[in-house]
N, C-alpha and C positions, 0 to 999 in steps of 0.2 A: 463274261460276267461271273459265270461259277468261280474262276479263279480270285475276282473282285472280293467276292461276298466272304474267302477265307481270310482275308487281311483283314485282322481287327481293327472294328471303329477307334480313328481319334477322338478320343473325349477331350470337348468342350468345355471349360470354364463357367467364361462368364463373354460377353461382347465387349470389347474396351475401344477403339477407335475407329476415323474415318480417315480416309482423305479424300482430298480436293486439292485441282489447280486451276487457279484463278488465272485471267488473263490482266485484272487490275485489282492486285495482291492489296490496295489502300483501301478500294470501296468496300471489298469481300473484310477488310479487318473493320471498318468501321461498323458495318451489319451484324458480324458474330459479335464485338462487344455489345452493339444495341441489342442481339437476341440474348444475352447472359452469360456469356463464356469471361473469363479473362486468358490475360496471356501468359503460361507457363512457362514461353522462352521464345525469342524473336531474336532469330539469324539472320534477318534482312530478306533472302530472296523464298524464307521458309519458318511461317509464325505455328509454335505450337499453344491451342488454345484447351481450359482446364475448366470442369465446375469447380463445386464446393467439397464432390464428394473425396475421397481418395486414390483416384486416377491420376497418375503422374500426367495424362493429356488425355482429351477425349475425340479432338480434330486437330488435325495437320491441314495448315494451310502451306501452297505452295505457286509462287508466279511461276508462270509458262505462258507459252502463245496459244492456248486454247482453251476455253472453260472445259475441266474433266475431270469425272469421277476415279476415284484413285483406287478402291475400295477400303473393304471394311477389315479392322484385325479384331481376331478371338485371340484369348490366351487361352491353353490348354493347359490339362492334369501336369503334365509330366515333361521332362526332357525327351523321353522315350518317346512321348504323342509325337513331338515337333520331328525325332527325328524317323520315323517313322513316316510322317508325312512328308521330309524331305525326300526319303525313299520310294515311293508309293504315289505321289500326285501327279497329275498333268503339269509340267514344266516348272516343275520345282526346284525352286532355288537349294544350296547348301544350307547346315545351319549354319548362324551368321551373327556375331555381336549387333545388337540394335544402339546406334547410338543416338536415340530418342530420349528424351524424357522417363526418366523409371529404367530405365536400360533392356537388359536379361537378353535373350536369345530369342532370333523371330525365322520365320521360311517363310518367302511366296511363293505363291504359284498361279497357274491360272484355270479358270473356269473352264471346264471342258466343253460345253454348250456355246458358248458367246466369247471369253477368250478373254476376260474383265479379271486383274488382278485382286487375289485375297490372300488375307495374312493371317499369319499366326504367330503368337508371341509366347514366352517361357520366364519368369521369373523376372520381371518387374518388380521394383520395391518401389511398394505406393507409399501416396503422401499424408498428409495429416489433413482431416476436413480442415477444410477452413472458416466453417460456418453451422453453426448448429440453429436451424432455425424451427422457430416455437410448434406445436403442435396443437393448434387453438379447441378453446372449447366454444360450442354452439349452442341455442336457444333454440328450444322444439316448440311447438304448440303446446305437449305436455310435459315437457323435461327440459327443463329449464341449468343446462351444465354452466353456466358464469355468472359466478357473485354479482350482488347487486355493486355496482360502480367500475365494475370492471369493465372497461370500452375493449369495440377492436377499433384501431387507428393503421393507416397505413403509410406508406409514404410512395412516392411515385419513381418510377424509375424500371429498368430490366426484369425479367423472369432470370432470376438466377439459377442456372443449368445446374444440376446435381447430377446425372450418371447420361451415359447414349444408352438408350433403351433398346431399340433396333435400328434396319436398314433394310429395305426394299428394292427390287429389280423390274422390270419387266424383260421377259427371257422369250427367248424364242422356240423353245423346243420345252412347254413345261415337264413333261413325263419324262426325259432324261435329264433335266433338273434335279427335279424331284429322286428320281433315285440314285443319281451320284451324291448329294449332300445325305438323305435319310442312310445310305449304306454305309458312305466312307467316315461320317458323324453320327455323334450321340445326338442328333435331330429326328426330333419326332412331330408330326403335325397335332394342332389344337385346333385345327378348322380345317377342310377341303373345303373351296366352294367349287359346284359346276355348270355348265352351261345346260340349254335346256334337253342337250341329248343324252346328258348324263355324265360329257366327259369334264374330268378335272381340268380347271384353267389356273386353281390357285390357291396357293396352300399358305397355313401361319405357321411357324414353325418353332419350337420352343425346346430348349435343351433338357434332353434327357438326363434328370441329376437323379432319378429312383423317389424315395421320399423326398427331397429337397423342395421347397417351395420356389417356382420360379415364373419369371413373365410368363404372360401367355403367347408370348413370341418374340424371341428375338430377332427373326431374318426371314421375310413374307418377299412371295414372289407369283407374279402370275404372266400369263401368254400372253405376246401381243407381234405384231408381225418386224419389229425394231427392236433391239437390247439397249435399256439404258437403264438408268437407274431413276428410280421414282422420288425416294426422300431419306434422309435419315431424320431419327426421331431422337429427341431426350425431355430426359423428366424434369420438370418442376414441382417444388414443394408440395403446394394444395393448387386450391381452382383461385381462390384469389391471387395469390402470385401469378397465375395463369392470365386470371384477366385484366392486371395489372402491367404484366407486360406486351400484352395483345395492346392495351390503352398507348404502353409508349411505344410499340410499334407504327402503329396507326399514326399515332404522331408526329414520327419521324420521318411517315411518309413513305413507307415501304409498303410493298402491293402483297394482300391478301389473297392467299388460293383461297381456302376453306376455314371456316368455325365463325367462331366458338360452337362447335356440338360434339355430342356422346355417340362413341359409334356403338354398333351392337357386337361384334366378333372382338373380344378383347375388354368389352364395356368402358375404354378410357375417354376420359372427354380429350379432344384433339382441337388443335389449331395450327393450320397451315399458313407459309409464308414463302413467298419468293426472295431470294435473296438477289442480289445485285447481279450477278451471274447467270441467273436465271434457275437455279436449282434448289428444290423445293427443301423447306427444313420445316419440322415438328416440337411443338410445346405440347407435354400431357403430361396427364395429372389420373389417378385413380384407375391405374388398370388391370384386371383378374391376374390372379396366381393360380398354378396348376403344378401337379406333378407326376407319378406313374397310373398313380388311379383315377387320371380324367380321362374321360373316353373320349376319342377324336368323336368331333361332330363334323356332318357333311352338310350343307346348305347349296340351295340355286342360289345362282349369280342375280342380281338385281338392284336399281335404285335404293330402296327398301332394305336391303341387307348391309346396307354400309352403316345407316346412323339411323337413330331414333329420335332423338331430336338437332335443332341446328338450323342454318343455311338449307337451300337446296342444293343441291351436286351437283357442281360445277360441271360441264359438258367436257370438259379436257382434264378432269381430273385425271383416269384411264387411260389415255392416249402416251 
C-alpha cells in the first residue's frame, strides 16, 4: 500500500455513462424511452441513449444472453489521468480511441474487490442541450412569485433525463473498497454510514473538485455478502417533471421499487423503478451540493436514515 499511496490520484471530472446488456434489447429500449432518454445513435445489436443536457450519451444499451451491469464511465482531467490509469490499475486496458458517441480516448479496467468493469474517458466533444426547460416560479403563503393570470399547465408524458447523476454497488469487501477508489481518486466521502458496532458498511462519495460546487455523490456503495449493482440515478428538471413522469410510468405499467420520497443523505427526492430487466433506475430532482469545506458526516445504519418522508422501505430495497 505504501507504494499505492505515491501514485498520484486520478482526478475525476464529472460521471458521464452507464452500461447495460439486456437480454431483450426491444423491452429495455421501449422502458428507457418511457423513463426519458432518447436515442443518440442505434447500431442494432447496441442503442446509445442521451438526455437534454450536453452528454454525447448517458447509457449504452447492449443485447447479450444475460441481463448485466456493464459499468459506469468518468471522464477525467487530463490525457495524462487516462494514461496513468492505463499504467497503474488493476487490468487495465491500453489507451484506446472510443468509438461512442462524443469520441475522445477512454481505459477499463476492473474493480479490484469484485472484478466489475469501469471506465474512463478523455476528451469527448459534447453536444448542444436540446432543451432548455423553464425554471417556474411558486406561490408561498406569504410570497406570492407569479403574476396574476399566469397558470402552470402541464402536459403528460416522460421525465425528460437531463444528466446520470450517480451509480451504486453493493461490494463485498466495503473497507478495501473504500480505500482503492478514496486513494487511487479524487473521491472523498460526504456520508459514512455504520453498523451498530461502529464499523463502516457504506459510504456517498463525491468528487473532489476543491471550491467547485458539486453533488453530494456521485458513486455510493455499501457491504453485502453478493456484488451487484444496486441503481443508477439521473436527474430531472423539478419535482413536477418528476411526478409527471412517475404518473406515465405507472401508466405504462411498469413496476415501482421506491417513492415518490425525500431521502435524508443527499436531501434529493428520489423515485425508483424496475426496469424490464429487472435492474433498478432513478428520477431525482433537488439534491445538496458540497465541496472541500463540507465535513464528512458519519451516521448509524437504519430505516430512518434513508428518507424523511415517502413510502415505507421496501424489505428488498438493500439486498
Amino acid at each position: 500500500m505504501a507504494v499505492d499511496q505515491q501514485i498520484p490520484k486520478i482526478k475525476l471530472l464529472r460521471i458521464a455513462h452507464v452500461y447495460y446488456t439486456h437480454s431483450d434489447l426491444d423491452k429495455a429500449r421501449q422502458f428507457l424511452l418511457d423513463f426519458g432518454f432518447t436515442v443518440a445513435e442505434d447500431r442494432g445489436d447496441t442503442i446509445f441513449f442521451k438526455g437534454y443536457g450536453t452528454d454525447p450519451f448517458v447509457y449504452c444499451a447492449t443485447k447479450g444472453p444475460e441481463n448485466e451491469f456493464g459499468g459506469a464511465g468518468f471522464e477525467v482531467e487530463s490525457l495524462a489521468d487516462l494514461e496513468l490509469a492505463s499504467k497503474t490499475l488493476p487490468k487495465a486496458s491500453a489507451v484506446e480511441d472510443s468509438d461512442a458517441p462524443g469520441g475522445g480516448k477512454r481505459v477499463t479496467f476492473r474493480d479490484p474487490v469484485d472484478d466489475y468493469p469501469f471506465h474512463l474517458v478523455y476528451g469527448q466533444t459534447p453536444i448542444a442541450m436540446s432543451a432548455h426547460l423553464p425554471e417556474l416560479d411558486y406561490n408561498f403563503p406569504e410570497n406570492k412569485h407569479r403574476a396574476v393570470n399566469r397558470t402552470q399547465r402541464f402536459k403528460k408524458g416522460p421525465a425528460p433525463v437531463h444528466k446520470l447523476g450517480h451509480f451504486g454497488c453493493c461490494v463485498t469487501n466495503f473497507a478495501k473498497t473504500f480505500e482503492f477508489y478514496t486513494t487511487r481518486f479524487n473521491l472523498k466521502p460526504s456520508d459514512l454510514v455504520h453498523d451498530a458496532t461502529g464499523k463502516d458498511v457504506s459510504s456517498f462519495l463525491h468528487l473532489d473538485r476543491g471550491m467547485e460546487q458539486v453533488d453530494h455523490h456521485t458513486f455510493f456503495f455499501f457491504e453485502g455478502p453478493k456484488y451487484h449493482v444496486h441503481h443508477s440515478s439521473f436527474e430531472v428538471h423539478d419535482f413536477d417533471i418528476q411526478a409527471l413522469g412517475h404518473q406515465w410510468l405507472r401508466e405504462k405499467d411498469y413496476d415501482l421499487v421506491w417513492g415518490v420520497g425525500r431521502h435524508v443523505l443527499g436531501s434529493q427526492i428520489f423515485d425508483y423503478w424496475w426496469d424490464r430487466s429487472g435492474f433498478i433506475m432513478e428520477h431525482y430532482v433537488d439534491g445538496d451540493l458540497v465541496d472541500e469545506t463540507t465535513p464528512i458526516n458519519r451516521s448509524e445504519a437504519g430505516p430512518d436514515s434513508l428518507h424523511v418522508w415517502g413510502p415505507p422501505l421496501p424489505a428488498t430495497f438493500l439486498q
